[in-house]
RODO-2510 file (C-alpha; in nm, 4 decimals, decimal comma):
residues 333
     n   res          X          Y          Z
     1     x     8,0106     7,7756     9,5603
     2     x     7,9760     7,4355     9,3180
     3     x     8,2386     7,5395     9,1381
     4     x     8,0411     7,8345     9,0020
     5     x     8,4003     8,0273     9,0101
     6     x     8,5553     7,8306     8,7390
     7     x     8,2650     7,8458     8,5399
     8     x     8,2272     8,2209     8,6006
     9     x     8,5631     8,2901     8,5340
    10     x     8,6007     8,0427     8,2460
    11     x     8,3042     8,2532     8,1200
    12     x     8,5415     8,6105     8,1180
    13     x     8,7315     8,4711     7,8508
    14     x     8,4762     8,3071     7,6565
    15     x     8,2500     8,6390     7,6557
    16     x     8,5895     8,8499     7,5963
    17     x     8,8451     8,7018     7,3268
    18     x     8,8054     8,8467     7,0050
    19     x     8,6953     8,5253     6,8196
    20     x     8,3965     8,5999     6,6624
    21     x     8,1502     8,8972     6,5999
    22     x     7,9388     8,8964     6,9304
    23     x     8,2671     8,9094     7,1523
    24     x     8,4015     9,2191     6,9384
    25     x     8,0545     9,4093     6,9484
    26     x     8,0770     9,2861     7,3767
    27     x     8,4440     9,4123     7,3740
    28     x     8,3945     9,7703     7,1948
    29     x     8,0618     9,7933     7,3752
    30     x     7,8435     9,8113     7,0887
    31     x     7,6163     9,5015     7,2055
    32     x     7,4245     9,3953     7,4551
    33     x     7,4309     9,4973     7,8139
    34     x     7,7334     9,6385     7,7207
    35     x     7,6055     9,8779     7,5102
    36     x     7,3504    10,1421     7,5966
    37     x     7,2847     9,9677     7,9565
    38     x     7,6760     9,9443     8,0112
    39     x     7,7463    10,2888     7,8950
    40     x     7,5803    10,4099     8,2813
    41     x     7,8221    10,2146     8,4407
    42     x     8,1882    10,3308     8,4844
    43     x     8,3344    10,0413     8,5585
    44     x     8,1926     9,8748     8,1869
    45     x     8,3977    10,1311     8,0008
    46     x     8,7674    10,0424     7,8157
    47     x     9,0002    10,0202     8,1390
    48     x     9,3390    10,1188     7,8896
    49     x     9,3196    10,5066     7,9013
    50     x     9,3154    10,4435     8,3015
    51     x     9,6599    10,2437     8,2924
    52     x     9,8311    10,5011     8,4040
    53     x     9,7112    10,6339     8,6941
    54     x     9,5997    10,2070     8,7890
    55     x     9,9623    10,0270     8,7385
    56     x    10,1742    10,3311     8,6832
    57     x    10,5345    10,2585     8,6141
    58     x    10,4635     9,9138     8,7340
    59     x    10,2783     9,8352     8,4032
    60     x    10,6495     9,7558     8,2447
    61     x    10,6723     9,4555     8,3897
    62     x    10,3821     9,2603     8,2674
    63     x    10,4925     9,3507     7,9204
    64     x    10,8354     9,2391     7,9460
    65     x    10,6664     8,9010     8,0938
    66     x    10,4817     8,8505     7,7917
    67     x    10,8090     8,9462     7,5511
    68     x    10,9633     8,7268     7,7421
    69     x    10,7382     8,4591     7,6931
    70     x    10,6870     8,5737     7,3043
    71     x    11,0776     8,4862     7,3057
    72     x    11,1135     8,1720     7,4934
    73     x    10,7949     7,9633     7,3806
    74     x    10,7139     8,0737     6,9989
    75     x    10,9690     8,3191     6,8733
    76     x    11,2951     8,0950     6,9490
    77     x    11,1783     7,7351     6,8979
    78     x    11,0225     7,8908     6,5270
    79     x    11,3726     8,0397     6,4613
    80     x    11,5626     7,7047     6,5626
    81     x    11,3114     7,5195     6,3333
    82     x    11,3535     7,7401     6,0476
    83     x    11,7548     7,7836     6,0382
    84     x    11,7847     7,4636     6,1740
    85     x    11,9847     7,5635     6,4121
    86     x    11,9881     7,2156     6,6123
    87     x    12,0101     7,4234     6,9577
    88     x    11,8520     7,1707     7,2223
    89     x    11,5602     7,3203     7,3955
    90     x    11,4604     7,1442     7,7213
    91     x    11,1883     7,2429     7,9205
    92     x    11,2945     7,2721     8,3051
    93     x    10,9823     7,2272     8,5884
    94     x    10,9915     7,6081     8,6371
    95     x    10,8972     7,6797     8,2443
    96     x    10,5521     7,4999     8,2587
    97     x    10,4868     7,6932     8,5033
    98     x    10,5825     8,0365     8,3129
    99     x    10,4168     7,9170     8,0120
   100     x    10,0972     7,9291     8,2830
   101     x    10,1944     8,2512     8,3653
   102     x    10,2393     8,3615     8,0555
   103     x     9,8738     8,3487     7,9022
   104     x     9,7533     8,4192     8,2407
   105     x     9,9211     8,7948     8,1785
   106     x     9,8113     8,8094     7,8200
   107     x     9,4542     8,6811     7,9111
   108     x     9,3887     8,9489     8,2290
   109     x     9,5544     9,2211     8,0056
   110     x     9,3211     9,1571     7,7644
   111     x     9,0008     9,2006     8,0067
   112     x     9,1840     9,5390     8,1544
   113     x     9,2242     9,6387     7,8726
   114     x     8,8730     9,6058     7,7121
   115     x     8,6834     9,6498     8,0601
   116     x     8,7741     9,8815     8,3456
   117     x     8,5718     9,6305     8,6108
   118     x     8,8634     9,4232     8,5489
   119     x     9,1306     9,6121     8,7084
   120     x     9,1585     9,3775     9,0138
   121     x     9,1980     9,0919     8,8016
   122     x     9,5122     9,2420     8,5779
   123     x     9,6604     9,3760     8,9086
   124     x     9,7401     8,9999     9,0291
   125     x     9,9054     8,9250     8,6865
   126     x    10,1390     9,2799     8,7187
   127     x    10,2651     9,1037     9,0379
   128     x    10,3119     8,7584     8,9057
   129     x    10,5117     8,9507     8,5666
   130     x    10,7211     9,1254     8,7942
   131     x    10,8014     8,8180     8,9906
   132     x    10,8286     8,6114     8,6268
   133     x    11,0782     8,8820     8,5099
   134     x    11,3138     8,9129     8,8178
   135     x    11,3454     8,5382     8,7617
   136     x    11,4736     8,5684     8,4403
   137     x    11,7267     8,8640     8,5183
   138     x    11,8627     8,6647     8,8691
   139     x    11,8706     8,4020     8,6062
   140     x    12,0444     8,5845     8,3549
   141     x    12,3160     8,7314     8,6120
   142     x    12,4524     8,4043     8,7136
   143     x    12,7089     8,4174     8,4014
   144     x    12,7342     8,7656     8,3825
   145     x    13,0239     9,0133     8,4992
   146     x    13,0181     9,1593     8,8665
   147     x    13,0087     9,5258     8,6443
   148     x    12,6875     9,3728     8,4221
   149     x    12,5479     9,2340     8,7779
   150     x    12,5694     9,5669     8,9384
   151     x    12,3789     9,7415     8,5992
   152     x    12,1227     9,5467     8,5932
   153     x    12,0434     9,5039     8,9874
   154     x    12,0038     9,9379     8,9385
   155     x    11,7636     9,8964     8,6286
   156     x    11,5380     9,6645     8,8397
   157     x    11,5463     9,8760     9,1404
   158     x    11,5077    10,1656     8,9627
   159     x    11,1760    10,0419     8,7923
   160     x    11,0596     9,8724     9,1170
   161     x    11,1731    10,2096     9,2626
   162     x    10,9727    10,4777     9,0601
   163     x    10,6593    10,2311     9,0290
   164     x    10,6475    10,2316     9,3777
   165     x    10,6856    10,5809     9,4344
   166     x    10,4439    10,7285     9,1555
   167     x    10,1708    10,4724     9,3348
   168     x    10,2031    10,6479     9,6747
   169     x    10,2357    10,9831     9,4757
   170     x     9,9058    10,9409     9,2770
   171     x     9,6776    10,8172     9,6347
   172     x     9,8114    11,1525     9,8267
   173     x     9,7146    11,3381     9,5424
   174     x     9,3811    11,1322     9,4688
   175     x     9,2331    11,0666     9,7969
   176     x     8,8938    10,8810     9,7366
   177     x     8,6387    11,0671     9,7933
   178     x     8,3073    10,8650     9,9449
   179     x     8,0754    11,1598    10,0796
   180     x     7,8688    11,1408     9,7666
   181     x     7,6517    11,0306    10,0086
   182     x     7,6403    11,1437    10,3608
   183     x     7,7117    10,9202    10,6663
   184     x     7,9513    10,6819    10,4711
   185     x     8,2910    10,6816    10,6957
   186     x     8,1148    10,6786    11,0081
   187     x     7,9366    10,4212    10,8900
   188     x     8,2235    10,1907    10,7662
   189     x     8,4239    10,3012    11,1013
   190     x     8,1201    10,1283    11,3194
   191     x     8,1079     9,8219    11,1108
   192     x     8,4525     9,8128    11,1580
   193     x     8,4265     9,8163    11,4849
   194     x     8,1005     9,7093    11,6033
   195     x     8,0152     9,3748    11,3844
   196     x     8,1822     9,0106    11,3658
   197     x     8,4771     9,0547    11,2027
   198     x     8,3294     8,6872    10,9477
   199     x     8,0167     8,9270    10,9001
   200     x     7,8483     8,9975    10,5807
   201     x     7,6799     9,2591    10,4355
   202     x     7,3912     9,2335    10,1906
   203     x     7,4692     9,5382    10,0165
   204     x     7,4250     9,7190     9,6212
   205     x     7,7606     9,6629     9,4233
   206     x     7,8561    10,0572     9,4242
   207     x     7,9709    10,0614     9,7793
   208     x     8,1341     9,6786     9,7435
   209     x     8,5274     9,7699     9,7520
   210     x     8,4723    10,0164    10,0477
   211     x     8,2691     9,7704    10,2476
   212     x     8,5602     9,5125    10,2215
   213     x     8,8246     9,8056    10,2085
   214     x     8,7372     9,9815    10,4500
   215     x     8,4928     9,8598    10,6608
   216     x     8,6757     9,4752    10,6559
   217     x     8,3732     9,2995    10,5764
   218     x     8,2826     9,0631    10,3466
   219     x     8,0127     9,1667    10,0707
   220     x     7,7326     8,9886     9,8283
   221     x     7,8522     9,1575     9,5167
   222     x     8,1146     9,4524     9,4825
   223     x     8,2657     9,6913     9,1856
   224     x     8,3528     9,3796     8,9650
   225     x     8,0036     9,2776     8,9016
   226     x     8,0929     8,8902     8,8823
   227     x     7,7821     8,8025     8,9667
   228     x     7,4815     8,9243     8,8105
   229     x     7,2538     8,7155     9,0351
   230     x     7,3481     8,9198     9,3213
   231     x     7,3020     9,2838     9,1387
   232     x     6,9256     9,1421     9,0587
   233     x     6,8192     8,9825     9,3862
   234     x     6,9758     9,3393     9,5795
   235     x     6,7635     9,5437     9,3714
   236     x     6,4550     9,3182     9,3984
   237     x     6,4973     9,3908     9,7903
   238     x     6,5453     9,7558     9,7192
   239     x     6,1781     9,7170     9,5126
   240     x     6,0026     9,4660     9,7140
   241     x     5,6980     9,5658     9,9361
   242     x     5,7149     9,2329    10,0817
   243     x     5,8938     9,1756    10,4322
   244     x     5,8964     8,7811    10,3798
   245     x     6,0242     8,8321    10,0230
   246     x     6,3313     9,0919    10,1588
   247     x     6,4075     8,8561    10,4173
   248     x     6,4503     8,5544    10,1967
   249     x     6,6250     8,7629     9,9685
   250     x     6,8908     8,8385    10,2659
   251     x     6,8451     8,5067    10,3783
   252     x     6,9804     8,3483    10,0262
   253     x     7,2955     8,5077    10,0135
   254     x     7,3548     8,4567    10,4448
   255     x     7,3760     8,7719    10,5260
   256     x     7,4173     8,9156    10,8788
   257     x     7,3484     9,2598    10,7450
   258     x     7,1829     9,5274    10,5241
   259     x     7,3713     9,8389    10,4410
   260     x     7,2655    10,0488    10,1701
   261     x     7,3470    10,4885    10,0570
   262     x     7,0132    10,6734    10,0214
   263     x     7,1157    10,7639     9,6531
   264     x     6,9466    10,4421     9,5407
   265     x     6,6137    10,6300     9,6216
   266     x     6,7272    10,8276     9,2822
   267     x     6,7783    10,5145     9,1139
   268     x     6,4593    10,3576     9,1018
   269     x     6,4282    10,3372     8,7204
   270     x     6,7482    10,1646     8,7291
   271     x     6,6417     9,8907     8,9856
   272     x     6,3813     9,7753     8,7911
   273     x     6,6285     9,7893     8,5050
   274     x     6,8309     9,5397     8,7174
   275     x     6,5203     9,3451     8,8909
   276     x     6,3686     9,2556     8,6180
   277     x     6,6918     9,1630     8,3953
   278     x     6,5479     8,8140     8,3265
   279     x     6,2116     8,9385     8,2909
   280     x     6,1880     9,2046     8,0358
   281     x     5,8278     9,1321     8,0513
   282     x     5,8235     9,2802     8,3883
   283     x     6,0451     9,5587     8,3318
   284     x     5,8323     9,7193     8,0979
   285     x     5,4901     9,7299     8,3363
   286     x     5,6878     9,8219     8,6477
   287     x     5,9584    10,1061     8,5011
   288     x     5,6952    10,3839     8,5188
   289     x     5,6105    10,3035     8,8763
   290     x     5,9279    10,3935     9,0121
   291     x     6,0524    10,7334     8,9927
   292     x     6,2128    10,9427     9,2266
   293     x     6,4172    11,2733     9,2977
   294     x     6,6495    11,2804     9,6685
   295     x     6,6914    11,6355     9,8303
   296     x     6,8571    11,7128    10,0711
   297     x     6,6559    11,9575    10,2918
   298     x     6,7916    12,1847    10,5669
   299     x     6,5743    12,3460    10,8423
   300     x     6,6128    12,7384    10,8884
   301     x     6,4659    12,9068    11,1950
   302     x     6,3758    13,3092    11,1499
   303     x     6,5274    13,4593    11,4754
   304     x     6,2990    13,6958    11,4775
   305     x     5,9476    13,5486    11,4159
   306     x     6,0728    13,1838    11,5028
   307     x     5,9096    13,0592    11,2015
   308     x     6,0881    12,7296    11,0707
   309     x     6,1326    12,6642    10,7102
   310     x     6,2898    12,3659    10,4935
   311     x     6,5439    12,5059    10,2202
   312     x     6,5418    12,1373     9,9677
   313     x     6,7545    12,0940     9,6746
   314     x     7,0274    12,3482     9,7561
   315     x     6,8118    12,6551     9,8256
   316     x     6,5198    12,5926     9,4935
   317     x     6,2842    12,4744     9,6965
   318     x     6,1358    12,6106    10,0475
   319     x     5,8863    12,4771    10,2059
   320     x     5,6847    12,5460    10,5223
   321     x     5,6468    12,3231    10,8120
   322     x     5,2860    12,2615    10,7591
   323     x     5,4100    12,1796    10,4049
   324     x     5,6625    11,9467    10,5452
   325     x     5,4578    11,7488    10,7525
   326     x     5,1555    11,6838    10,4622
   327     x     5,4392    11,5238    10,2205
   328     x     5,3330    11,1514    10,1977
   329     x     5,6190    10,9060    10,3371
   330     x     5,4845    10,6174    10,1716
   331     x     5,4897    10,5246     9,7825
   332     x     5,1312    10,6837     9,5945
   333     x     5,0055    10,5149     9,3222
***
């Protein structure tokens, strides 16, 4: 992509660290998009009260990465300065590389920590700390006892042990649920299935991490919202009245094909929230125009006069079949 990434990612940190006012009002979500706009969108909330059910007992090891790192690149060379202790330190290949991974953990817990959309991106570094950490301890063992070997090899199954185990606890006991809106498995199983396994899907960023999940498919824009583009151009399609302007939209991002839930009907008001993010000018005429309520409505047949009726809405409203049939399909100004 042009090297978009680094300059995307590059931007996480810029938009995140707590160096000045702006990043602390983005951070606490007091500013911005990430304040009254961000506050409908789950995955712009603080991501720490959702550590434990994320990284479970796994979380331990990404903090003992970054003690360890505390220790080995600023705690101990300050201390040998200080006291003058004159203890040598000599940097082998393999600490670079842990320095790396050092603010790499600190960085990504950071954005976890602040935003829950960045769950995926702390969830590499909890992998990398655990790897960083059993390092250190096979490192540690080479001088130790065959007693202080046998301790420590327990500790570190034991934590690999319960973090493992309290992971596949917590996904029997919190299935994902994705009939919010009907036809979603069977839909994911056909794609599955049924489409080129290098397809894509131009799709709204809800659905994202089942698409790929799920359905094995790659996707324009998913859960993590790292690209903003993509969330305005899906609900400009969503919008648009124009077939040539949907198709270029489609067309942009090379898709092969267009899967969206019928809850975005609901969310009108918010696609022209999203549409028009660059043009506030244009968010203001069109917001009125687009508002909408989705019911679900069921057909009942009298078995005695034979007389059809639509229960909508859960049973509020019923509505005869003429009264079915005059409802206007098409958008009324």
């Amino acid at each position: 992509d042009d090297g978009q990434w680094i300059e995307r990612d590059a931007g996480y940190i810029t938009k995140y660290l707590p160096v000045n006012q702006e990043n602390i009002d983005r951070f606490t979500g007091t500013g911005g998009r990430e304040g009254i706009f961000g506050m409908t969108i789950g995955e712009e909330n603080t991501g720490i009260q959702f550590f434990g059910t994320k990284y479970n007992a796994l979380i331990i090891f990404p903090i003992l990465a970054l003690l360890i790192g505390i220790w080995q690149f600023f705690a101990f060379p300050i201390i040998n300065f200080v006291f003058n202790l004159k203890e040598k330190i000599e940097w082998k290949s393999s600490d670079y590389f842990a320095f790396i991974i050092f603010f790499w953990v600190a960085i990504t817990l950071f954005m976890a920590w602040s935003k829950l959309k960045f769950t995926y991106t702390f969830g590499l570094a909890v992998a990398i700390g655990a790897g960083l950490v059993a390092y250190n301890l096979f490192e540690f063992m080479k001088s130790r006892t065959k007693f202080e070997k046998q301790i420590i090899g327990l500790c570190l199954g034991f934590m690999l042990l319960v973090g493992i185990a309290s992971g596949t606890f917590f996904m029997t006991q919190n299935a994902p649920n994705i009939e919010y809106t009907y036809g979603w498995k069977p839909a994911l199983a056909w794609l599955k299935d049924n489409t080129p396994k290098d397809a894509k899907m131009f799709n709204w960023w809800d659905e994202g991490h089942w698409i790929t999940f799920i359905g094995e498919r790659a996707v324009i824009e998913d859960n993590r919202n790292i690209d903003l583009n993509a969330d305005v151009d899906a609900a400009k399609f969503i919008l648009s009245e124009s077939k040539e302007e949907a198709i270029k939209l489609v067309e942009k991002y090379g898709s092969d094909y267009i899967i969206f839930g019928s809850d975005l009907l609901e969310k009108q008001n918010s696609m022209v929230i999203y549409a028009y993010l660059y043009e506030p000018e244009k968010k203001n005429t069109e917001l009125g125009r687009y508002f909408s309520r989705m019911m679900n409505c069921n057909p009942n047949t009298d078995k005695l006069t034979g007389v059809t009726t639509y229960s909508c809405g859960g049973g509020a409203n019923v509505f005869s079949q003429e009264q079915m049939n005059a409802l206007p399909t098409k958008y009324i100004s």
